[in-house]
Structures are given as structure tokens and as C-alpha cells.
Backbone and ligand atoms as CSV (ligand in chain L), in Angstrom:
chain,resi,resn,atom,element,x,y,z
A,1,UNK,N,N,120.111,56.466,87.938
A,1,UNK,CA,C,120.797,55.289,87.405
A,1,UNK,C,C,119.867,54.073,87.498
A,2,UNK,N,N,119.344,53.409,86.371
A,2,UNK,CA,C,118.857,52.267,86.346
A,2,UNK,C,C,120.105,50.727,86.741
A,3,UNK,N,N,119.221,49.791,86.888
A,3,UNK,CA,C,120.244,48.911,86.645
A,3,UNK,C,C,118.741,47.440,86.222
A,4,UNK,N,N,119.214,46.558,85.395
A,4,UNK,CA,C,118.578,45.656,85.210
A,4,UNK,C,C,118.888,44.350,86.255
A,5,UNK,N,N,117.589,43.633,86.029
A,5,UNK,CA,C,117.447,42.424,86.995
A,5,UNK,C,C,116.732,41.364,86.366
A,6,UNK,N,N,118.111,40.463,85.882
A,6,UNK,CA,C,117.510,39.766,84.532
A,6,UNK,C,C,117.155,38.466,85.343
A,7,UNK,N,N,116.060,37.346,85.261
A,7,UNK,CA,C,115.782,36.148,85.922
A,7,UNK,C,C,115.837,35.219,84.234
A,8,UNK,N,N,116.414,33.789,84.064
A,8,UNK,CA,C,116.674,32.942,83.459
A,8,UNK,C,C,115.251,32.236,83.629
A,9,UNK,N,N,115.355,30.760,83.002
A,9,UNK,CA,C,114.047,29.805,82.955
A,9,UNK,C,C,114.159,29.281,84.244
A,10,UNK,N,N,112.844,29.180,84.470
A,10,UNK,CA,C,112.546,28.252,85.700
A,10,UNK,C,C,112.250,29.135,86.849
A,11,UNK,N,N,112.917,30.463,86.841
A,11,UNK,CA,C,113.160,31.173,88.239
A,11,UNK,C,C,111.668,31.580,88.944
A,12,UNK,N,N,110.710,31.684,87.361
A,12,UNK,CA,C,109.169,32.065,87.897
A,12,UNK,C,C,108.571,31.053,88.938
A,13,UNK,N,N,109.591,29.907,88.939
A,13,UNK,CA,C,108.542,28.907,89.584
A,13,UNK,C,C,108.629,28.970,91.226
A,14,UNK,N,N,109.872,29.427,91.656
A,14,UNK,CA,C,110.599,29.848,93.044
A,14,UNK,C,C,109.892,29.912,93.687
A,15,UNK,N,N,109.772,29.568,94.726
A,15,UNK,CA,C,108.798,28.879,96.316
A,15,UNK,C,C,108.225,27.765,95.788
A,16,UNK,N,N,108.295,27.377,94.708
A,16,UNK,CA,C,107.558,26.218,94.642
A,16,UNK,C,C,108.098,24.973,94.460
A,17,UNK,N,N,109.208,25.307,93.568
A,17,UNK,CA,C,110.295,24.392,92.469
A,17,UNK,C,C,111.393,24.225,93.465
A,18,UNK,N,N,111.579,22.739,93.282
A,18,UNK,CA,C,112.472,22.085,94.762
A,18,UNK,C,C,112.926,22.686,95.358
A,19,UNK,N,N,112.006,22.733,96.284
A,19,UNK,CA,C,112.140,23.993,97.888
A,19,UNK,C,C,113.325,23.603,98.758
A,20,UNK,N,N,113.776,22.258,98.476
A,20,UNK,CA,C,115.283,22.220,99.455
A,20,UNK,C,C,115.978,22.380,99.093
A,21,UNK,N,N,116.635,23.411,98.071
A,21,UNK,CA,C,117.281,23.257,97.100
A,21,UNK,C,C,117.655,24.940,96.757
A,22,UNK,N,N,115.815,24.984,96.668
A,22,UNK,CA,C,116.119,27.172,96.687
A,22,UNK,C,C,115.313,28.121,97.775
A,23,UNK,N,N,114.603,26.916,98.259
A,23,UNK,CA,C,113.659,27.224,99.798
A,23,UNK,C,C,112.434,27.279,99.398
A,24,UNK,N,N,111.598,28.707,100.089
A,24,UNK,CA,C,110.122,29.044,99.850
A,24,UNK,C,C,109.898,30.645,99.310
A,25,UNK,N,N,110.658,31.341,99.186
A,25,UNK,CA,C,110.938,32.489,99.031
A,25,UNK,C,C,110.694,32.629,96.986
A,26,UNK,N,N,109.517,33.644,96.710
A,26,UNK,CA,C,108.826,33.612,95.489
A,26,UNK,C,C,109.800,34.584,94.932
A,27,UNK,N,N,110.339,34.759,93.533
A,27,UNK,CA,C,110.711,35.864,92.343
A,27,UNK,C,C,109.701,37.017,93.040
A,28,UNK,N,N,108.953,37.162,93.325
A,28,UNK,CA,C,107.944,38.643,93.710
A,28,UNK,C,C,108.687,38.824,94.778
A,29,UNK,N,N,108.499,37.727,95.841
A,29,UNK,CA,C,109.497,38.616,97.063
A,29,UNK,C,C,110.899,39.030,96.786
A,30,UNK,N,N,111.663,38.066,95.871
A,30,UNK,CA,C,112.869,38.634,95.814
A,30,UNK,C,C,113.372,40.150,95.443
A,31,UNK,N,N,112.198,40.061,94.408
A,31,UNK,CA,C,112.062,41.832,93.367
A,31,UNK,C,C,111.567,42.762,94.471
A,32,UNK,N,N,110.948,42.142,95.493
A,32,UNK,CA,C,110.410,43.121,96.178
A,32,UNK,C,C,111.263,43.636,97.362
A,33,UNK,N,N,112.375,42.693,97.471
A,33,UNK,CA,C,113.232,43.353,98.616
A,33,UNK,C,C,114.147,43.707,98.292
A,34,UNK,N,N,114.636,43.695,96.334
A,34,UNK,CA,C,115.536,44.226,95.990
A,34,UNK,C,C,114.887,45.849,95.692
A,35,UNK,N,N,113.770,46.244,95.588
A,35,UNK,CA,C,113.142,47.327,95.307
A,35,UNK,C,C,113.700,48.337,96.273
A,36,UNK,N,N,113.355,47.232,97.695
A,36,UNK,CA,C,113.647,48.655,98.621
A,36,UNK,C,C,115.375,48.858,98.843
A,37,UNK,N,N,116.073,48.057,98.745
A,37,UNK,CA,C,117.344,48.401,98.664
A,37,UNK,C,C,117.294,49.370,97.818
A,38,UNK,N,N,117.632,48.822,96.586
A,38,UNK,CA,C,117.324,50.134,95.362
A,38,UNK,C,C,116.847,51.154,95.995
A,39,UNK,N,N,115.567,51.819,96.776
A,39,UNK,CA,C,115.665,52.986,97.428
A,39,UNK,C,C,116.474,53.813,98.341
A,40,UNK,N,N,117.347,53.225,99.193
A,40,UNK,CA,C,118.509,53.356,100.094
A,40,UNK,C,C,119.697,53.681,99.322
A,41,UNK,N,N,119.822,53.085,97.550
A,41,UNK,CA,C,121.208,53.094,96.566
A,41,UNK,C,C,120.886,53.910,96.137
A,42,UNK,N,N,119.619,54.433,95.834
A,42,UNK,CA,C,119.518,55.482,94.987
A,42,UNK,C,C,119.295,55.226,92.942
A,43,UNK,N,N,118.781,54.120,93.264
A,43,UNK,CA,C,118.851,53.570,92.296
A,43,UNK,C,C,117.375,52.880,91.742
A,44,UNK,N,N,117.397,52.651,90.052
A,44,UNK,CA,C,116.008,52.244,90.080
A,44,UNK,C,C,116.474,50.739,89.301
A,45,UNK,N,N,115.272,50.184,89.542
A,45,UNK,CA,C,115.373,48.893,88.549
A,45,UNK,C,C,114.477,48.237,87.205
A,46,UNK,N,N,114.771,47.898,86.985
A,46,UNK,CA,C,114.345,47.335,85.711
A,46,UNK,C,C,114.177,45.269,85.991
A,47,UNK,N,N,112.937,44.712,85.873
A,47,UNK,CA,C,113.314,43.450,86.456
A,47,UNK,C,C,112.631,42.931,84.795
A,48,UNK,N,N,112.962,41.298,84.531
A,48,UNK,CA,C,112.738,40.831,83.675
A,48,UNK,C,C,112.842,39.208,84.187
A,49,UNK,N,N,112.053,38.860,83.951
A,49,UNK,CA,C,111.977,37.042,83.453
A,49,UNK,C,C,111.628,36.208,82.277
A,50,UNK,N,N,112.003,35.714,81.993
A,50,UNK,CA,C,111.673,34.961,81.160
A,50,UNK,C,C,112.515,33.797,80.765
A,51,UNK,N,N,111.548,32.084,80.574
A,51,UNK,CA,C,112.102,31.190,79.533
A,51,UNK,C,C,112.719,30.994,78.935
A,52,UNK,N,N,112.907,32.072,77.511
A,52,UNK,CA,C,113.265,31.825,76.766
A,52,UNK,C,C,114.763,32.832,76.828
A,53,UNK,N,N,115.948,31.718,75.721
A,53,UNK,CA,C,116.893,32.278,75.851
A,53,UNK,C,C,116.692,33.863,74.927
A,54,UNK,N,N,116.331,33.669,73.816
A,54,UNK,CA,C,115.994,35.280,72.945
A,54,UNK,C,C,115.621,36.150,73.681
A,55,UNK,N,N,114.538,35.680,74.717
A,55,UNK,CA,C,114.054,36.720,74.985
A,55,UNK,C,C,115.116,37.944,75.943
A,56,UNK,N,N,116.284,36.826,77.087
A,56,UNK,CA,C,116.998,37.339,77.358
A,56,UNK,C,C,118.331,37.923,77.232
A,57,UNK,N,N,117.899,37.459,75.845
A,57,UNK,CA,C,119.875,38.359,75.120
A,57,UNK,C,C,118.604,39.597,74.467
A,58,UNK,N,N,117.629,39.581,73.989
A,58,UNK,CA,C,117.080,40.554,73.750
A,58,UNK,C,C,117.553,41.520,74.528
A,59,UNK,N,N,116.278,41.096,76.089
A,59,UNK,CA,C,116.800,42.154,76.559
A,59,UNK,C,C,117.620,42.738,77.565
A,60,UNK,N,N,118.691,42.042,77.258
A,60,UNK,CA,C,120.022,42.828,77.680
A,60,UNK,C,C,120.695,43.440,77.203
A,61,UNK,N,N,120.320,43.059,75.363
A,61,UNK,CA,C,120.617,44.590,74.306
A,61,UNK,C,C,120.034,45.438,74.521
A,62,UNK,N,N,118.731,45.478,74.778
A,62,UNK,CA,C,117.763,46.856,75.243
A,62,UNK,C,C,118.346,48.039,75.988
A,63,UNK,N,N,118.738,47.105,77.457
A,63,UNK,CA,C,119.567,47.253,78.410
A,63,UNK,C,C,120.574,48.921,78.231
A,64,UNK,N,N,121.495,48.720,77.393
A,64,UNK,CA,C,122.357,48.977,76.532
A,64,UNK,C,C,121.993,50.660,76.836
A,65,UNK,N,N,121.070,50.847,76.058
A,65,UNK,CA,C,120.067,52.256,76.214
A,65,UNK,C,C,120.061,52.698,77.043
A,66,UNK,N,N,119.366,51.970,78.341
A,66,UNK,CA,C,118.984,53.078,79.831
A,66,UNK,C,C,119.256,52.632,80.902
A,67,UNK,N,N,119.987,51.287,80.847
A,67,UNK,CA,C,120.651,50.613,82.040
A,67,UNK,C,C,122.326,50.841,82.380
A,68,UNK,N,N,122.881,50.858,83.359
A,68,UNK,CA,C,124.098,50.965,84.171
A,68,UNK,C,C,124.649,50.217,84.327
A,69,UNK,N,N,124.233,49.002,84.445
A,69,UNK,CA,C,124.898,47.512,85.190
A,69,UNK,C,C,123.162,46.387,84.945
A,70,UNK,N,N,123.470,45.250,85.076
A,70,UNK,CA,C,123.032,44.227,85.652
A,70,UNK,C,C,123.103,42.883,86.338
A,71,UNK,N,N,122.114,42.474,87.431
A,71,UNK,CA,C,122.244,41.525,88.140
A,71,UNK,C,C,121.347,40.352,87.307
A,72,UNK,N,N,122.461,39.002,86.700
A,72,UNK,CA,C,121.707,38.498,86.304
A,72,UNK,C,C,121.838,37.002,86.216
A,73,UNK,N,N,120.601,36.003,87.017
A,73,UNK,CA,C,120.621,34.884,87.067
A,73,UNK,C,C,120.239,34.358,86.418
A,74,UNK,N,N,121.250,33.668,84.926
A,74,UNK,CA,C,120.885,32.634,84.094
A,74,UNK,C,C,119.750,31.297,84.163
A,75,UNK,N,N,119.902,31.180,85.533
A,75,UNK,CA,C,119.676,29.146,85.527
A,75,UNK,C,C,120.236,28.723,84.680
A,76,UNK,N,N,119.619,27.762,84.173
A,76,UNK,CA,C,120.376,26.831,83.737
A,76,UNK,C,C,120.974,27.183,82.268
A,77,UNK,N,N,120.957,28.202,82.259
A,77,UNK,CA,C,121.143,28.808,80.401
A,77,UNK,C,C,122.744,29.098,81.037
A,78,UNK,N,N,123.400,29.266,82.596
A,78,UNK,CA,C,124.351,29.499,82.937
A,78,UNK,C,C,125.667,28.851,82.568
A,79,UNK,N,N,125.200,27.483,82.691
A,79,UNK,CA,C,125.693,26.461,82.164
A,79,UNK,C,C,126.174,26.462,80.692
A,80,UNK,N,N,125.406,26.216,79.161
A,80,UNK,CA,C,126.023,26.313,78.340
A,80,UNK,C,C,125.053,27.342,77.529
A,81,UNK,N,N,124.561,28.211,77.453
A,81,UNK,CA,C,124.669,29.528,76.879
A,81,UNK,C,C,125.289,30.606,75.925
A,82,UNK,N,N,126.082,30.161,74.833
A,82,UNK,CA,C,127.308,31.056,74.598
A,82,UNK,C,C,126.724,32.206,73.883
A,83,UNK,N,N,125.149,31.815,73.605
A,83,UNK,CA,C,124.348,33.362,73.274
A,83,UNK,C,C,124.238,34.479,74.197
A,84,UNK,N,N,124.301,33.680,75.425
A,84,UNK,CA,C,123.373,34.786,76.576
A,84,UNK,C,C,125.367,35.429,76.815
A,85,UNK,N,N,125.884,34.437,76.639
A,85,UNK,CA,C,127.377,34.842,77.045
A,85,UNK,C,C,127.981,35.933,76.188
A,86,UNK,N,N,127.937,35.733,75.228
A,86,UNK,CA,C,127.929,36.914,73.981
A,86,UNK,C,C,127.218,38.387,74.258
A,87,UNK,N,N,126.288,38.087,74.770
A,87,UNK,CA,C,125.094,38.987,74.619
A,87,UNK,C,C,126.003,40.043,76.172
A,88,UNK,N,N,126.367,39.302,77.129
A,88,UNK,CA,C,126.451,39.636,78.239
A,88,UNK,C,C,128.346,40.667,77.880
A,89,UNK,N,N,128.746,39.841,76.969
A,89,UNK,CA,C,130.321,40.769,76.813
A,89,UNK,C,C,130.011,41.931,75.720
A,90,UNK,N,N,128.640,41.764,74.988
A,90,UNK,CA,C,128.475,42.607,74.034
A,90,UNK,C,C,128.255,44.007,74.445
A,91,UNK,N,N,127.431,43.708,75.927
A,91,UNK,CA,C,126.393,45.304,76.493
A,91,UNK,C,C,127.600,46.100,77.281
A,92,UNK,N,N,129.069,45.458,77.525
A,92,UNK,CA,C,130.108,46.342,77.991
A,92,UNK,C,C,129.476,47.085,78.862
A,93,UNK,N,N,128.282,46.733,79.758
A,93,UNK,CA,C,128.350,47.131,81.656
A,93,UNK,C,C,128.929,45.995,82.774
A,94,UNK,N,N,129.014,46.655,83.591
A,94,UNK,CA,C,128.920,45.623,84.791
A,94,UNK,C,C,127.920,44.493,84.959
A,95,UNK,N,N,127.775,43.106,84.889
A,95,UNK,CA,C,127.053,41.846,84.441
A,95,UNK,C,C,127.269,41.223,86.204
A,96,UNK,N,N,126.426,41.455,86.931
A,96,UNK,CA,C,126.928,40.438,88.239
A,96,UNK,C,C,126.147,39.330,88.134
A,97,UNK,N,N,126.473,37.802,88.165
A,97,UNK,CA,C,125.822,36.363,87.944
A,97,UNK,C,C,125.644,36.492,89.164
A,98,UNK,N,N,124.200,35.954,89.310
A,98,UNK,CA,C,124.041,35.343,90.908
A,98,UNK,C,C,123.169,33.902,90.628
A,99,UNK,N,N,123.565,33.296,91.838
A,99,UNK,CA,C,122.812,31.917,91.827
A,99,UNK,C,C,122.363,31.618,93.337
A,100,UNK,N,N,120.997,30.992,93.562
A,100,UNK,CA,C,121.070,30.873,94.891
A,100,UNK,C,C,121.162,30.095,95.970
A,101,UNK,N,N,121.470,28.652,94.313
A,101,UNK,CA,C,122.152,27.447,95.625
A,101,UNK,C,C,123.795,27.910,95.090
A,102,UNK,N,N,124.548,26.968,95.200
A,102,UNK,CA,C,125.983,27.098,95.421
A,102,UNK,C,C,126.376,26.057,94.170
A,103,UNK,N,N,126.553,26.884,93.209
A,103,UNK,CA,C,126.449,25.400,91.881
A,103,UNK,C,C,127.889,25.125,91.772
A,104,UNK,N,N,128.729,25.338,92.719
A,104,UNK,CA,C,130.097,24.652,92.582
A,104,UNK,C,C,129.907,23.478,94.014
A,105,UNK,N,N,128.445,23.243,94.787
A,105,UNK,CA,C,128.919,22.169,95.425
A,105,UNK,C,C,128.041,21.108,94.823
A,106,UNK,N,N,127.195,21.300,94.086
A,106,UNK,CA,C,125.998,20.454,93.319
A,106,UNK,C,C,126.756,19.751,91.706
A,107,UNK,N,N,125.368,19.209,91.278
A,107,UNK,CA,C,126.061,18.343,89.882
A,107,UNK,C,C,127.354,18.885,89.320
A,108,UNK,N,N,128.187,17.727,88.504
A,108,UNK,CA,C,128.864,18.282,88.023
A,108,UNK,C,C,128.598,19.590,86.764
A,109,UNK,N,N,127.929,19.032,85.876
A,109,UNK,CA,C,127.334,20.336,84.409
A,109,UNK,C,C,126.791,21.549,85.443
A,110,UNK,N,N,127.095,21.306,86.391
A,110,UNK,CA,C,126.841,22.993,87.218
A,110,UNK,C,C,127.742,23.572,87.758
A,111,UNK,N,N,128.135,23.188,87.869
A,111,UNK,CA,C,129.953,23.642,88.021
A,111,UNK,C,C,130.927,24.359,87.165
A,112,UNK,N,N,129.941,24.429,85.759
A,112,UNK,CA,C,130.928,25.555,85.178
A,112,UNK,C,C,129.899,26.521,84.256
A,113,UNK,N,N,129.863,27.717,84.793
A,113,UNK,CA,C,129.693,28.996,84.358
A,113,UNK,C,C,130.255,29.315,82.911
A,114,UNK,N,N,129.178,29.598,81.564
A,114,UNK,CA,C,130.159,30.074,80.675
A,114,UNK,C,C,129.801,31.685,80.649
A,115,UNK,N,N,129.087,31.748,81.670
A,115,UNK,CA,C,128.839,33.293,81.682
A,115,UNK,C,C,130.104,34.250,82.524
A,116,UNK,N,N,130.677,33.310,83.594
A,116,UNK,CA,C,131.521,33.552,84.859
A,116,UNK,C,C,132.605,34.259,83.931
A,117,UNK,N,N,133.451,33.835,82.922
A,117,UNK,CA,C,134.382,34.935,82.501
A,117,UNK,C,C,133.835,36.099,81.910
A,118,UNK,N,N,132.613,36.282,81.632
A,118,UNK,CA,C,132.339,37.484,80.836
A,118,UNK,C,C,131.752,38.141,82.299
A,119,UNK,N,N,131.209,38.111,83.230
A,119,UNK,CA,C,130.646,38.723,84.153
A,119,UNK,C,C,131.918,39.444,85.148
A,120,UNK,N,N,131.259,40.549,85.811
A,120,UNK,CA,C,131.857,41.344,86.361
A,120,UNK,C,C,132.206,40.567,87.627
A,121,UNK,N,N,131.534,39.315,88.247
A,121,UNK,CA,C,131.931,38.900,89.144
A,121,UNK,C,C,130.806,37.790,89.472
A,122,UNK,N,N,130.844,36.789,90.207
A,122,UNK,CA,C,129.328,35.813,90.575
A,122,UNK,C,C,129.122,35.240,91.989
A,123,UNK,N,N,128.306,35.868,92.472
A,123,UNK,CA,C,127.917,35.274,93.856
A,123,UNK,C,C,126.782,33.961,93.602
A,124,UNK,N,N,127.473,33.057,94.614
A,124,UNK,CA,C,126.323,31.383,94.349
A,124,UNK,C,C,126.435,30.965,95.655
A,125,UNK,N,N,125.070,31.252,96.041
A,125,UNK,CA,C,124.830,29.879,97.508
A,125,UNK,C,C,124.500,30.940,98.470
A,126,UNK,N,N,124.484,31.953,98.261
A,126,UNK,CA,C,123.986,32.840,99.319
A,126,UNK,C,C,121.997,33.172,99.617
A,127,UNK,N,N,121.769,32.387,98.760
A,127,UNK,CA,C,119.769,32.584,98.633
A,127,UNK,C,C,119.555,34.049,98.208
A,128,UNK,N,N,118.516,34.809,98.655
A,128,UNK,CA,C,118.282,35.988,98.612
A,128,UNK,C,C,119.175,37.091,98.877
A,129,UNK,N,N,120.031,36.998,99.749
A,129,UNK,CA,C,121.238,37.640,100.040
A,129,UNK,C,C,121.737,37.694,98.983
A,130,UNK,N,N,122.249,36.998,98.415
A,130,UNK,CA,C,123.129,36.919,96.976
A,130,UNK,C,C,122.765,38.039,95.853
A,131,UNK,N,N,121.141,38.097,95.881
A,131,UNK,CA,C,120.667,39.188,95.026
A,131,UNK,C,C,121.217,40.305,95.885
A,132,UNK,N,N,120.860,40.653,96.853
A,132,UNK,CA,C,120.861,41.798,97.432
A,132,UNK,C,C,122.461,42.168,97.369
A,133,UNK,N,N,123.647,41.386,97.428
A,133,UNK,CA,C,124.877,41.583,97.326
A,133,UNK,C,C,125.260,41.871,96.274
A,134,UNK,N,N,124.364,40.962,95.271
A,134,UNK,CA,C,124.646,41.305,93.791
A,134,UNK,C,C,124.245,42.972,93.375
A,135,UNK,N,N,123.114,43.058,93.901
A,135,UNK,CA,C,122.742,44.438,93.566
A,135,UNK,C,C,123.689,45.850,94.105
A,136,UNK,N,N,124.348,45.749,95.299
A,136,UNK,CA,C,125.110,46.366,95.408
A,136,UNK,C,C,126.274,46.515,94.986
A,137,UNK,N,N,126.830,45.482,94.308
A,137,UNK,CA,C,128.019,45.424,93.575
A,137,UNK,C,C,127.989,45.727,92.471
A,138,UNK,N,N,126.808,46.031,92.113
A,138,UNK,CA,C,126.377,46.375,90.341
A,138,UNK,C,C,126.338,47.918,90.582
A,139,UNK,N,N,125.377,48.068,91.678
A,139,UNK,CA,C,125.534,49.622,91.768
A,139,UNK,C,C,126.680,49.840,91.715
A,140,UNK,N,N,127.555,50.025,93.022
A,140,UNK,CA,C,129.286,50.286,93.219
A,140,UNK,C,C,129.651,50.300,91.926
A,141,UNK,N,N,129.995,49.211,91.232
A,141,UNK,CA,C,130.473,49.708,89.818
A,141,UNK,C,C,130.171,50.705,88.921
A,142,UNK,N,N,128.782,50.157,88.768
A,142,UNK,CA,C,127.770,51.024,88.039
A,142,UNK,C,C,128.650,52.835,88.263
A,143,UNK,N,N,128.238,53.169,89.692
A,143,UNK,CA,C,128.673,54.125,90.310
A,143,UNK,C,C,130.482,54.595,89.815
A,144,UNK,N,N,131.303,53.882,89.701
A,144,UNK,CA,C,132.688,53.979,89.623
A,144,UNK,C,C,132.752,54.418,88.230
A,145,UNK,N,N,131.847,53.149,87.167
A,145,UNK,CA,C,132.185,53.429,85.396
A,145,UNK,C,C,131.720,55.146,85.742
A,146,UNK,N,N,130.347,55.282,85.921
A,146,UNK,CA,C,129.930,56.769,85.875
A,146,UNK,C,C,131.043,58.275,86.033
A,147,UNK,N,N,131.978,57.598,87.325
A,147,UNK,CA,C,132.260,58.654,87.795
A,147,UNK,C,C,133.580,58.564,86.782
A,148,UNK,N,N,134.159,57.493,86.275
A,148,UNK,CA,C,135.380,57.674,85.605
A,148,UNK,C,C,135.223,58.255,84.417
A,149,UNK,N,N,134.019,58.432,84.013
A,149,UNK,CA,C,133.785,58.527,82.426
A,149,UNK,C,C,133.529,60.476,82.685
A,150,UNK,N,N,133.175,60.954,83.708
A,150,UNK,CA,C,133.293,62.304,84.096
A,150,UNK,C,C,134.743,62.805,84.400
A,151,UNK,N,N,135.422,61.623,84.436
A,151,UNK,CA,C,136.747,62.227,85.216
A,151,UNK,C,C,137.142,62.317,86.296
A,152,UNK,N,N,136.236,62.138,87.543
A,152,UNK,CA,C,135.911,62.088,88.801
A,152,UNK,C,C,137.243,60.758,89.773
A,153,UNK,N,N,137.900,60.972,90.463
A,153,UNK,CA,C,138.696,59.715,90.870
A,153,UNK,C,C,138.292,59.737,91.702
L,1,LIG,C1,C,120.403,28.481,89.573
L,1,LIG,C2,C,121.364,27.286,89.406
L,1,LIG,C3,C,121.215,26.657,88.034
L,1,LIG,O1,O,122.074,25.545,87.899
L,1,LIG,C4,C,119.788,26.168,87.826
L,1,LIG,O2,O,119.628,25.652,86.536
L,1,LIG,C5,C,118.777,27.224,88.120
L,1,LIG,C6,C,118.972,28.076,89.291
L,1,LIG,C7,C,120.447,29.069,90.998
L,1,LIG,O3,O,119.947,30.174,91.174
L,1,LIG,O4,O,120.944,28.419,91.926
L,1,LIG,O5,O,117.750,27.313,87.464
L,1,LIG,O6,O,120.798,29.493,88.675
């Protein structure tokens, strides 16, 4: 079972880009400690970043093909997005939003998710944890659609 690990604009910049805010902790380390979870789930990943919004409704249609679920942090495309939002009710898997400050205690235009009703669920404010929670909740599902679609209860 694959699952994707989509990163929004800005996220490449992480350890660097206002560190009180998302800390010191780089996109490489994050992928890299979601890797080894993924070995313990039994699971593989698929990671992606990028800028641009196309690039990430792209590929979360891709997705579609050989992925199970995904964990995926918009930034700021979270906010008003209704492509990436589309894109995200279109691929009919499990979609977990994660964020890793807490954007319901920050600005207001961060405070509302137009991805949050189409997603399977959204963890915010947990840092790196948040991925790692996210990733297990994508599996778990991931895991549940699988087994229902066999028949399996
Ligand atoms: C973010 C929160 C967004 O509001 C912001 O635009 C980001 C990062 C987070 O992970 O906390 O780029 O998604």
C-alpha cells in the first residue's frame, strides 16, 4: 500500500522560514522520519513538493493510480484553494490536512480551511508529530477502505 505525502508552497523552505513559528526541523527530516514509520505500517510513500498550485492537483490525480490515502499540507493554498479542494474530493481516498502551527490560533484568513470539509480529517499545531499522526490515520483508513472493498469487517 502506497500512500502520498503532498507538501504545498513554502514548505521547502522549513528550518529556515520563521523558525518561531514552525521551528528548525527541515521537509528532509520530516520525510525522513515519516519513512521510518512507514516501515513499522507497512507501508510505502510517495512524497511531493511543490509551489505551484497545478503542480499539486496534478499530482494528486496521479495519486488516483497507485496511492491509498494521502497526507497533505496545503500552506497557504489551504486557505483559499477551491482547485486543490476539488482535486482533493475528486481522488475519493482518504485526504488527511496537516499543519504544523495551529492555524485556528493565528491570523484570522487562517482560520478557515477550504480543504477541511473535503478531507478525511486535519491535525494543526502538533509540528512534526502532526505528520506522523497524520500518517497513521491515512494508513488506518487506507487499511479499513481496503479491507471493506474485500468484504473483510
Ligand atoms: C501551514 C499553515 C499555513 O497557513 C501557511 O500558509 C503555511 C504552513 C502550517 O503547516 O502550519 O505555509 O500550512
Amino acid at each position: 500500500m502506497k500512500i502520498l505525502v503532498l507538501n504545498g508552497p513554502n514548505l521547502n523552505l522549513l528550518g529556515r522560514r520563521e523558525q518561531d513559528i514552525y521551528g528548525t526541523v527541515t521537509l528532509d527530516e520530516i520525510n525522513n522520519s515519516l519513512l521510518s514509520l512507514a516501515a513499522e505500517l507497512d507501508v510505502e510513500l510517495d512524497f511531493f513538493q511543490s509551489n505551484h498550485e497545478g503542480e499539486l492537483v496534478d499530482r494528486l490525480h496521479a495519486a488516483i493510480e497507485h496511492c491509498s490515502a494521502a497526507v497533505v499540507n496545503p500552506g497557504a493554498f489551504t486557505h483559499y484553494s477551491y482547485a486543490l479542494r476539488d482535486a482533493v474530493a475528486a481522488v475519493e481516498m482518504p485526504v488527511i490536512e496537516v499543519h504544523l502551527s495551529n492555524i485556528h490560533a493565528r491570523e484570522e484568513f487562517r482560520r478557515h480551511s477550504v480543504i477541511a470539509p473535503v478531507a478525511a480529517g486535519q491535525i494543526s499545531g502538533l509540528g512534526i508529530d502532526g505528520y506522523r499522526l497524520a500518517l497513521r490515520a491515512a494508513a488506518s483508513l487506507a487499511n479499513t477502505a481496503a479491507r471493506g472493498a474485500v468484504g473483510i469487517k
